[in-house]
NUSE-31834 format. One record per residue (C-alpha): x, y, z negated. Coordinates in steps of 0.2 Angstrom, whole numbers, padded with zeros to 4 digits, always signed. Layout:
NUSE-31834
XYZ;...
This chain:
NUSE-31834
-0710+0556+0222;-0728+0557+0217;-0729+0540+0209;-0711+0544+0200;-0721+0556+0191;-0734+0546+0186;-0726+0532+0179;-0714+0546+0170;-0729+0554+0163;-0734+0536+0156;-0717+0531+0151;-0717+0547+0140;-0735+0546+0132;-0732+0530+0128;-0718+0533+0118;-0727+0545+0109;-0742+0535+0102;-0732+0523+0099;-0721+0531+0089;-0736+0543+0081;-0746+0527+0072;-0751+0536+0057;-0753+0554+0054;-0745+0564+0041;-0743+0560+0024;-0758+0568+0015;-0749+0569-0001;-0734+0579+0007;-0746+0589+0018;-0754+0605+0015;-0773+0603+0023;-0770+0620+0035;-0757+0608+0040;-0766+0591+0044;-0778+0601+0051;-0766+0607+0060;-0757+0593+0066;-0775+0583+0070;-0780+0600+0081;-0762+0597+0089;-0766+0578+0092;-0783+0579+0100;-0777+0591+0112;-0764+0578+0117;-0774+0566+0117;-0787+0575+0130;-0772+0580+0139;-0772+0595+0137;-0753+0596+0138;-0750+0614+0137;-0760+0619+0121;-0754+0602+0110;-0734+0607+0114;-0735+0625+0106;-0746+0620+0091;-0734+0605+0088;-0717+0618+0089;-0728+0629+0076;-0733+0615+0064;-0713+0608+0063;-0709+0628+0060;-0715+0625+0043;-0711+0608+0039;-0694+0601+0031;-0687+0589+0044;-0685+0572+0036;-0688+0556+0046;-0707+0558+0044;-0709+0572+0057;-0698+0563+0070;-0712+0558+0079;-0718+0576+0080;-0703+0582+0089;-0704+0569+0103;-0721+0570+0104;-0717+0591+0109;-0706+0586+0121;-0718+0573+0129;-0731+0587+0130;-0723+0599+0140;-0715+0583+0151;-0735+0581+0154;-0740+0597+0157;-0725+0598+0171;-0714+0612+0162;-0697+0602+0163;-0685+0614+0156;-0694+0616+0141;-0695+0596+0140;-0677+0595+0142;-0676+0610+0129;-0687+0598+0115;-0678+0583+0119;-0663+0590+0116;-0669+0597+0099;-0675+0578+0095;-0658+0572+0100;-0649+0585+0090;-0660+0582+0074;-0661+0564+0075;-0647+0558+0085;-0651+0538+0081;-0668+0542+0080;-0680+0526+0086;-0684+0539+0101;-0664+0544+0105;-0665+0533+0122;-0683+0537+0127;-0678+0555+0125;-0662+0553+0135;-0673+0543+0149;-0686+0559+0146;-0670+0571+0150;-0666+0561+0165;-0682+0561+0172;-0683+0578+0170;-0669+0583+0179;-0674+0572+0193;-0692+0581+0191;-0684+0599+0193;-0672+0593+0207;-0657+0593+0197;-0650+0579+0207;-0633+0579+0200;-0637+0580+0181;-0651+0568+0184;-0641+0555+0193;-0626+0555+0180;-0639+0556+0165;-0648+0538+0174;-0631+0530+0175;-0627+0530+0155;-0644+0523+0152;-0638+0509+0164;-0631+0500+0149;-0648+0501+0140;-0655+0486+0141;-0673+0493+0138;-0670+0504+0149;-0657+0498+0165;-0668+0494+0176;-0680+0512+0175;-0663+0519+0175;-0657+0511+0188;-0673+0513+0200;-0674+0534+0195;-0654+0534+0198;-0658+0527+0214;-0670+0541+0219;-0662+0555+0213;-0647+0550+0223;-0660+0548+0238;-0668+0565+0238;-0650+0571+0234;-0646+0565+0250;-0634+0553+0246;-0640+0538+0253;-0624+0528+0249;-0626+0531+0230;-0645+0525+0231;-0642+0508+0240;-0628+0505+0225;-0640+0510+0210;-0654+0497+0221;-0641+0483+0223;-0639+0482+0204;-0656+0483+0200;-0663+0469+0212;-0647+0460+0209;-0648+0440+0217;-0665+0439+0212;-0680+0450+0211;-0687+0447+0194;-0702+0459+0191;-0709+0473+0197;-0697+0488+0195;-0685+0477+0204;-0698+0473+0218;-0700+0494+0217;-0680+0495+0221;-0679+0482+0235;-0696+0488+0245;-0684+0506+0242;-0668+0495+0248;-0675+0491+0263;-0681+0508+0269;-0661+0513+0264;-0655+0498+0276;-0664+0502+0290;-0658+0519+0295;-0642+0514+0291;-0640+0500+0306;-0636+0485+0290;-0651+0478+0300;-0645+0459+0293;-0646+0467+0275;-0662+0474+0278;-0670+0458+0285;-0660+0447+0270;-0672+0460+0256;-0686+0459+0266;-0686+0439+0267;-0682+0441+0245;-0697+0455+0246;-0708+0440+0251;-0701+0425+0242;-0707+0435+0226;-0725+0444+0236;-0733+0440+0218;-0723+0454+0210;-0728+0467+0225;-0743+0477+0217;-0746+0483+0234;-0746+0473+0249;-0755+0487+0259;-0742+0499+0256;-0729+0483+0260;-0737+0478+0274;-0735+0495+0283;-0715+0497+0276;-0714+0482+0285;-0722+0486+0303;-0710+0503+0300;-0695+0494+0296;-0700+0486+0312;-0702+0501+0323;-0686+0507+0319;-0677+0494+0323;-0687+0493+0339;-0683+0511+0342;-0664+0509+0338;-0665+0494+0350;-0662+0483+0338;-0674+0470+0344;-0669+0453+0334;-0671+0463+0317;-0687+0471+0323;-0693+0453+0329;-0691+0447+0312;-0700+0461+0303;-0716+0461+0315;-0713+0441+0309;-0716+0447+0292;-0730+0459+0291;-0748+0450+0288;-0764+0449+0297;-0777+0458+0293;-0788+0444+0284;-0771+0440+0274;-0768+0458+0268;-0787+0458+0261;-0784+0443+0253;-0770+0446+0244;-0774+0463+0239;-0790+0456+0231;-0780+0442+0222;-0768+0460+0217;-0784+0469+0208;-0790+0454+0201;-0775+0452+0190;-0776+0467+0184;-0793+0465+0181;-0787+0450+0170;-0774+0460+0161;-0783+0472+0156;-0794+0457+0148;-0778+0448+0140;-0774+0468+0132;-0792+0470+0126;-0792+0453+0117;-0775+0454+0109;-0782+0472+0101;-0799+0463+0095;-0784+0451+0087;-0773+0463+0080;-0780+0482+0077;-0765+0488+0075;-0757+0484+0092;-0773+0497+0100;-0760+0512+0100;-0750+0502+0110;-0763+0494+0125;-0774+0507+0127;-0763+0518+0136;-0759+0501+0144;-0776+0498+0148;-0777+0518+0158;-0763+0515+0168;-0769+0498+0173;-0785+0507+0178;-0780+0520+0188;-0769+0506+0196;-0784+0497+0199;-0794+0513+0206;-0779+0518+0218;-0779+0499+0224;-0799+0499+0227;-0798+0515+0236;-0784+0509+0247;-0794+0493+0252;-0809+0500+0254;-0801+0512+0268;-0791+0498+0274;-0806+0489+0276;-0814+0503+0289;-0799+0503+0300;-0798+0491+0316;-0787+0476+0314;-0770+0477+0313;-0766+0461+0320;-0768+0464+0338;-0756+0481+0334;-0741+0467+0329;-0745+0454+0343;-0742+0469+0352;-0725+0473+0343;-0720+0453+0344;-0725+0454+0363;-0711+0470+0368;-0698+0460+0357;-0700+0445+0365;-0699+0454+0380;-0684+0463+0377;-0674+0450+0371;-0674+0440+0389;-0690+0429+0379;-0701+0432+0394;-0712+0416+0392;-0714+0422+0373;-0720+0437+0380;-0733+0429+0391;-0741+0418+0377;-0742+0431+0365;-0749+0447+0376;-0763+0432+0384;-0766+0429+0364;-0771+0445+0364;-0783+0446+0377;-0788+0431+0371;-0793+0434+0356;-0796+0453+0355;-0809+0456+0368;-0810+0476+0363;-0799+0492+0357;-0784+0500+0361;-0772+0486+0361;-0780+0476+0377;-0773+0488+0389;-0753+0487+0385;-0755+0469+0381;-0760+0467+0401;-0748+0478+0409;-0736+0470+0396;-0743+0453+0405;-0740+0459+0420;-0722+0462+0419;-0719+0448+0410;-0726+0436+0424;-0717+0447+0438;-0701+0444+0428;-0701+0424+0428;-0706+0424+0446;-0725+0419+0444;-0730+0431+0457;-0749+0425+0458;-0752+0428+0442;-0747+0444+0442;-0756+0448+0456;-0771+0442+0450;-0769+0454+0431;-0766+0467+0442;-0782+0467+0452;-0790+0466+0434;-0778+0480+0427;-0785+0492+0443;-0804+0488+0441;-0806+0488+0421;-0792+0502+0418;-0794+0514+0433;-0787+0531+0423;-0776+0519+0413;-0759+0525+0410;-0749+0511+0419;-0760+0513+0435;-0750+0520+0447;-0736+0507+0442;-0748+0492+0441;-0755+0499+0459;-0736+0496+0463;-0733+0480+0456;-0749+0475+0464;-0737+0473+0483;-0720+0470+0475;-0728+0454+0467;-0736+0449+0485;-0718+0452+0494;-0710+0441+0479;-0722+0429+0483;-0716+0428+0499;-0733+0436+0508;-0727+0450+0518;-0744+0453+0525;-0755+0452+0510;-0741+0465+0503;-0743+0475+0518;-0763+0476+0516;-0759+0480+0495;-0747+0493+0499;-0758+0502+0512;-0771+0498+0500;-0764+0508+0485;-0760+0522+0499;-0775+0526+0503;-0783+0526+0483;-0771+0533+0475;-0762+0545+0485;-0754+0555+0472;-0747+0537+0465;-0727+0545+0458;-0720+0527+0465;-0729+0532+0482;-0712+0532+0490;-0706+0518+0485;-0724+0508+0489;-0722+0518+0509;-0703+0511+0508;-0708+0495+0503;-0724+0495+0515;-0710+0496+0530;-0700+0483+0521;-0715+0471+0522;-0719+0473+0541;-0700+0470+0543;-0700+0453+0532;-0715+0447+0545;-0705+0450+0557;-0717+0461+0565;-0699+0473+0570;-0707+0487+0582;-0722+0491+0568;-0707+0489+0555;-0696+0502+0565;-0715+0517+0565;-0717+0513+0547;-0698+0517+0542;-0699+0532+0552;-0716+0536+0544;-0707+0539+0527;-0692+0546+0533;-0705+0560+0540;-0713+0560+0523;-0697+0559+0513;-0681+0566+0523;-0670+0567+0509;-0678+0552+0499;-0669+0540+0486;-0669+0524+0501;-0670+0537+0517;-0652+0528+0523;-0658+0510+0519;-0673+0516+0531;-0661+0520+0543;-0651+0506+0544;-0664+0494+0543;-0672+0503+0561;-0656+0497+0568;-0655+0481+0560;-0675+0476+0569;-0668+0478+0584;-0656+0466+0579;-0669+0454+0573;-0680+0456+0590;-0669+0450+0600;-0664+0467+0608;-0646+0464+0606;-0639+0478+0618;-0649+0490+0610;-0642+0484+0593;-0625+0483+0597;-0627+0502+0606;-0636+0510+0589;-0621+0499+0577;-0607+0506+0588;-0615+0524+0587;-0621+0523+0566;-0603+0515+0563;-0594+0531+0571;-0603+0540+0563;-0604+0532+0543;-0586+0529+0540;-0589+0528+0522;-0607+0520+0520;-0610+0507+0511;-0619+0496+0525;-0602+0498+0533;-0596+0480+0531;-0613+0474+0536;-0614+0486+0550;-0599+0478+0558;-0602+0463+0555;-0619+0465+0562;-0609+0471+0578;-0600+0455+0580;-0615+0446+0579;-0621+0454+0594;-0606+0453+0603;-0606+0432+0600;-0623+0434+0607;-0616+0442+0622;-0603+0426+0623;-0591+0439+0619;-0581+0426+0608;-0565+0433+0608;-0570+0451+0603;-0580+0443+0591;-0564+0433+0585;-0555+0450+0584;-0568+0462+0576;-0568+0446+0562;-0550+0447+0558;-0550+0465+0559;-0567+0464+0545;-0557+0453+0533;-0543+0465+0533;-0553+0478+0528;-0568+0471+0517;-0558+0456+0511;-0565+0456+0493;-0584+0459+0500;-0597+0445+0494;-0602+0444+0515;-0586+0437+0519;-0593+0419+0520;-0604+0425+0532;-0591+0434+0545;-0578+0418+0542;-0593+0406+0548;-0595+0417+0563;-0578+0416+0567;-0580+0398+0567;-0594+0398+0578;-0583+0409+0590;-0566+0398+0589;-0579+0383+0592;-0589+0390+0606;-0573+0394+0613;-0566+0377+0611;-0553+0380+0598;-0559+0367+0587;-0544+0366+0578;-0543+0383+0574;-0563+0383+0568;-0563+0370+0556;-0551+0377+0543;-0560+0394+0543;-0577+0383+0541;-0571+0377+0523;-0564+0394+0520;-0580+0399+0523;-0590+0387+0511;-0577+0389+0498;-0580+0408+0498;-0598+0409+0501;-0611+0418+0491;-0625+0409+0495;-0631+0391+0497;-0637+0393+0515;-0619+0398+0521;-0610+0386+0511;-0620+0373+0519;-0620+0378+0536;-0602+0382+0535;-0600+0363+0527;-0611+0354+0539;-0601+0363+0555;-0584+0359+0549;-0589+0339+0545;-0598+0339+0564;-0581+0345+0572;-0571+0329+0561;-0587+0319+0566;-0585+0322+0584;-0569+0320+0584;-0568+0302+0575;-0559+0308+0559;-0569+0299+0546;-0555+0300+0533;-0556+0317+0535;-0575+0321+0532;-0572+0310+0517;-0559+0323+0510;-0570+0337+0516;-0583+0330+0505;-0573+0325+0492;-0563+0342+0491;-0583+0350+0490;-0591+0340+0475;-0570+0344+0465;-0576+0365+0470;-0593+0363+0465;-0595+0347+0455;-0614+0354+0450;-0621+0361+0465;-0637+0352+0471;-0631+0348+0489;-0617+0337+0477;-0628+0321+0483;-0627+0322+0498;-0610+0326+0500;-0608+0307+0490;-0620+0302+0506;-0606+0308+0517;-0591+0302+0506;-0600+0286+0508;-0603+0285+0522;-0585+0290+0529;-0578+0276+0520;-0592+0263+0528;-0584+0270+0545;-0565+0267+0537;-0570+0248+0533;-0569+0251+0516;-0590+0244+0514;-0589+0235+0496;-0583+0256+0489;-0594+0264+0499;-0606+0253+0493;-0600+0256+0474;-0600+0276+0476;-0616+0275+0483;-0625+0265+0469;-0615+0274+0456;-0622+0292+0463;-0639+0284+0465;-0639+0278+0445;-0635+0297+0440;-0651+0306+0449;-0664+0293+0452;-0672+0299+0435;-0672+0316+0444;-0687+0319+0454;-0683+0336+0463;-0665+0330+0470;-0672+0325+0486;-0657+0318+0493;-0658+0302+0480;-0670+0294+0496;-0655+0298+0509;-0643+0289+0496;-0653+0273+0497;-0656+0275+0514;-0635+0270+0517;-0635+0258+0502;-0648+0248+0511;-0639+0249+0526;-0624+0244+0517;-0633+0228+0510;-0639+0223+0527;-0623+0226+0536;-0611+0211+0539;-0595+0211+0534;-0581+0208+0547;-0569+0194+0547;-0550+0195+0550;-0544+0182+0564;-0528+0172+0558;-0514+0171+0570;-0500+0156+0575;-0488+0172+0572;-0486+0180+0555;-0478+0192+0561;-0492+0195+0573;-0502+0212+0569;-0520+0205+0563;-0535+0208+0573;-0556+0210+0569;-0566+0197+0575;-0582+0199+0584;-0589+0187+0578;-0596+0192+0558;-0596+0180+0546;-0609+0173+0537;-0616+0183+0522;-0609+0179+0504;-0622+0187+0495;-0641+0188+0498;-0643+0208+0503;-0658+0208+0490;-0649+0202+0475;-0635+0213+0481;-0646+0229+0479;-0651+0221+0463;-0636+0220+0456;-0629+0236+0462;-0645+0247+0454;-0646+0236+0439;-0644+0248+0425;-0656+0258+0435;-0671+0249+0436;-0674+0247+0419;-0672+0264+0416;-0688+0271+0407;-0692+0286+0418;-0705+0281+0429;-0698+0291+0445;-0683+0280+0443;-0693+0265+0444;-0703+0270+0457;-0688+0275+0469;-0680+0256+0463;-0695+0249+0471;-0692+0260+0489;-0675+0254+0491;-0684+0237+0489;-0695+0243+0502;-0682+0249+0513;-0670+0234+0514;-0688+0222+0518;-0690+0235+0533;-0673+0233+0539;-0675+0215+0536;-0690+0215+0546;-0699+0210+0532;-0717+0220+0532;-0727+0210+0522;-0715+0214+0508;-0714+0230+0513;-0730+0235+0511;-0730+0227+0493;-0716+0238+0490;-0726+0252+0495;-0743+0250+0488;-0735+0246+0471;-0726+0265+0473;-0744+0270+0476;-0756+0263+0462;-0741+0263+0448;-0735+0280+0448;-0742+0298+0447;-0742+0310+0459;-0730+0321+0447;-0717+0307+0445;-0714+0304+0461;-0699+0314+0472;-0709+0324+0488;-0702+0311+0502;-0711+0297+0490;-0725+0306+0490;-0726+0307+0508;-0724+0289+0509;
């Protein structure tokens, strides 16, 4: 409330030398009196507060009251306002209102009362005493900003955001409103109205000329910020930290602040060189706009010694980005950092902020690569132990089980009081197991079951022991230790797995009709768990090994329509279309296919279900569709780089092209059942315009991998034609036309 005080201290003073122009009237004045009265003044004016409001309640004891001495009673009352006596301010104002009740001073004592209320913490009176000045003019929008901060330190937070709403209104138009929204904003805050905070900020700094701070409005906005960060609110703290200037900025601006106070000061001195008469007016102007100026100067000057604060919101922008799911965001702001900020506090967090970030979009390398740096230029740094942890997750998500395994033993053996050190021994164990290496896997798990009995994945340990046996190859001992953990772990959560696991063995074993049983069985009891793809494809593999063909295919689609995973939806897929395939059911693989790309029209093994759609209906004679359906699937994804199977595609569509078509032999008898000839007919297109026309629309597409894969089907149809040397034009034209980056992996290859 400090600078409340101020400006009610100036507000008051001010009043008074206005109003005090001219001393009394010598004629009507005895000269104890004007003595008196210029004794009074001159401690005023010196501000000596205390001594002038006595003297002045002596002189009007012995002067008539007529509209001459007015000035004299609010001038008491703006003494002891001054010298911080409150009740006896309120006490003089009072007595100004009573004796002159339309007085030219009746609203600046009625503000004085108010602010003096507020001054001596009478909320209530102060508060209600704001609100009738509210239709003052002169006066509403002091009002309305003292209203607002009595109701504040009252604690009534919803009375003080009303008084600020009416004072900044739609518009912020000068600086008592900018006072009320800066105010506003801190109000919102707290309160969750983190969209009406933002929306006053964003007014805040459409009018940043009217701010007479922007130190002090610069740091509101980094601490509007933090508590939205805090309250996990991290879109409205994103958008403060959006808001707040860089250092170089703040300087500026604040420079640009005292220099116009430098000029108004200038414009007040040469309207009083003008007119005399206006100096009662702008000097005390003139004060107040120095001390302004001094308070400024001396806030810049310290500002100026601090470290940049631009690196400290980089920072801010970087965990936002971060916790709103922007993870590259928060890669290309913490490496700005680093970047840019070579030294002080900030590079630390910005690199383990790096760190996480890159382990979270799967760029594993990276990571690995800031880790290192984290551990040799941070080696007591607060995030060590987790970096030193990251530093083998990152390799295992790489896919490098042994570089994880040399990272993990690694960190061991420097940091042995590391608090993830069980998880890094747990995940030390897991690593030997991904690298297959089952019997070092199998010590290591038991090594941290002798180090942590009871600890957070001691069962997962356990299980896994079992489950390397599995892996090795050492399927009796497998199927010994699952029978024995399943007797004994009737409710664990590796139960499902566990028995399937079992039957896994038991196929293994050729035992195909336990296997078919313990499956059944399994589906009964774990019929909503995600691994049922998995135990209905083994179920397939045991009616087919078995020769029940025609019990495995349905439980093959049952098994790619329920899988969880790509690899069994394929393998369950493939198996089911090699039964119809072996069996001659073409018409079949073509609905197995179709019924596949209707389940999961955007799966990427969509192509090459097309290829087998295709190709089913080559087999069922029906060439000229097959040869459409392939062209048509081709045209969708041959812009597309990564779908590998576009090659396979036109593969069969040159092989479509080449192929002859059969003739139908006419018969003597028409009611004779037509047969095929042998003998194919001669072609009625050129195979080479054919593909032409069929990936017309194609080849003049404009990405150049869509060219490129026009100009292998060329390619292709002049090898099947035995054409080589334009083969090899074909080819060599793939080769010097296209970059490496345009072209699909197999056309690379080429």
């Amino acid at each position: 409330m400090n600078r409340l005080v101020r400006r009610a201290q100036f507000f008051c003073a001010l009043l008074f030398v206005v109003a005090t122009g001219a001393p009394l009237p010598a004629q009507e004045a005895p000269p104890d009196l004007a003595t008196a009265y210029g004794q009074a003044m001159a401690d005023f004016q010196a501000g000596n507060y205390a001594k002038a409001a006595p003297a002045l309640e002596a002189l009007v004891a012995r002067v008539e009251v007529t509209p001459q001495v007015e000035p004299i009673f609010y001038t008491i009352g703006s003494a002891y306002f001054n010298a911080g006596d409150y009740p006896k301010a309120i006490a003089a104002f009072k007595n100004y209102q009573a004796k002159f009740p339309k007085g030219p001073h009746a609203g600046g004592a009625a503000f004085a009362i108010a602010q003096s209320n507020l001054l001596s913490k009478n909320f209530k009176e102060a508060t209600a005493q704001m609100a009738a000045l509210e239709s003052d003019p002169a006066l509403r929008e002091q009002a309305l900003l003292f209203e607002a901060e009595a109701f504040k330190a009252a604690g009534n937070i919803e009375g003080a955001i009303g008084a600020l709403e009416k004072l900044t209104g739609k518009e912020i138009r000068d600086s008592d409103a900018m006072r009320g929204a800066t105010m506003l904003a801190q109000l919102y805050a707290p309160k969750g109205d983190g969209m009406k905070a933002l929306k006053i900020l964003e007014t805040i700094h459409q009018k940043i000329s009217l701010a007479e701070n922007i130190i002090e409005l610069n740091a509101l906005t980094v601490d509007l910020g933090d508590k939205f960060f805090n309250k996990q609110q991290f879109k409205e703290a994103l958008a403060c930290y959006r808001y707040a200037y860089p250092r170089e900025q703040i300087i500026r601006l604040q420079r640009d602040r005292i220099a116009g106070m430098e000029r108004r000061i200038e414009a007040n001195l040469a309207s009083a060189r003008a007119n005399p008469s206006e100096i009662t007016q702008l000097a005390p102007a003139n004060n107040q706009l120095k001390a302004n100026i001094a308070n400024a100067q001396k806030l810049l000057a310290d500002f100026e010694k601090l470290p940049s604060i631009t690196p400290a919101i980089y920072l801010r922008l970087g965990r936002c980005f971060y916790e709103l799911d922007r993870k590259w965001d928060a890669v290309v702001v913490n490496q700005e950092i680093l970047d840019r900020f070579k030294e002080g506090p900030e590079r630390e967090p910005a690199l383990f902020g790096l760190i996480v970030a890159l382990a979270d979009i799967n760029q594993p390398q990276r990571a690995q690569q800031r880790c290192e740096e984290y551990l040799r230029d941070f080696k007591n740094g607060p995030s060590v132990a987790t970096v030193g942890y990251l530093l083998g997750a990152c390799a295992l998500q790489a896919g490098d089980p042994k570089g994880a395994e040399t990272l993990f033993g690694r960190i061991l053996e420097s940091q042995p009081k590391n608090q993830f050190r069980e998880q890094i021994r747990y995940l030390l164990a897991n690593a030997k197991f991904a690298a297959a290496n089952y019997d070092v896997a199998v010590a290591a798990y038991k090594k941290y079951l002798g180090e942590f009995p009871k600890g957070a994945n001691a069962q997962d340990a356990k299980y896994r022991i079992i489950l390397s046996a599995l892996f090795a190859g050492k399927y009796q001992e497998a199927m010994n230790q699952l029978q024995e953990f399943i007797a004994k772990n009737g409710n664990s959560p590796f139960l499902p797995d566990a028995k399937y696991r079992l039957a896994v063995c038991k196929y293994a074993a050729s035992l195909y009709d336990e296997v078919i049983t313990d499956c059944q069985a399994w589906e009964k009891q774990f019929g909503n768990n995600p691994q049922l793809g998995e135990v209905l494809a083994l179920l397939g593999d045991a009616y087919a090994a078995s020769d029940r063909e025609s019990d495995a295919i349905p439980v093959y689609i049952r098994s790619y329509q329920t899988a969880t995973t790509d690899e069994v939806m394929n393998y369950s897929l493939e198996a089911a279309r090699k039964l119809f395939q072996k069996r001659g059911e073409w018409d079949k693989v073509g609905d197995l296919y179709t019924g596949f790309v209707k389940d999961k029209p955007d799966n990427p093994t969509v192509i090459s279900a097309l290829y087998w759609i295709g190709k089913a209906k080559a087999h069922e004679g029906k060439i000229e569709e097959a040869k459409q359906l392939t062209a048509d699937t081709i045209k969708k994804y041959i812009a597309d780089p990564n779908r590998d199977a576009v090659e396979q595609l036109i593969l069969q569509l040159a092989q479509l092209c080449v192929k002859k078509k059969p003739v139908v032999a006419g018969s003597a008898d028409p009611g004779a059942k037509a047969e095929i000839s042998p003998t194919p007919a001669a072609e009625t297109e050129d195979p080479g315009a054919e593909l032409d026309r069929l990936l017309s629309s194609a080849a003049n597409e404009e990405p150049p991998t869509a060219k490129a894969r026009i100009l292998f089907a060329k390619a292709e149809l002049a090898r099947m034609r035995r054409q080589p040397v334009e083969e090899e034009k074909y080819i060599a034209e793939i080769a010097t036309q296209f970059k490496p980056e345009e072209l699909s992996p197999l056309l690379l290859g080429e």
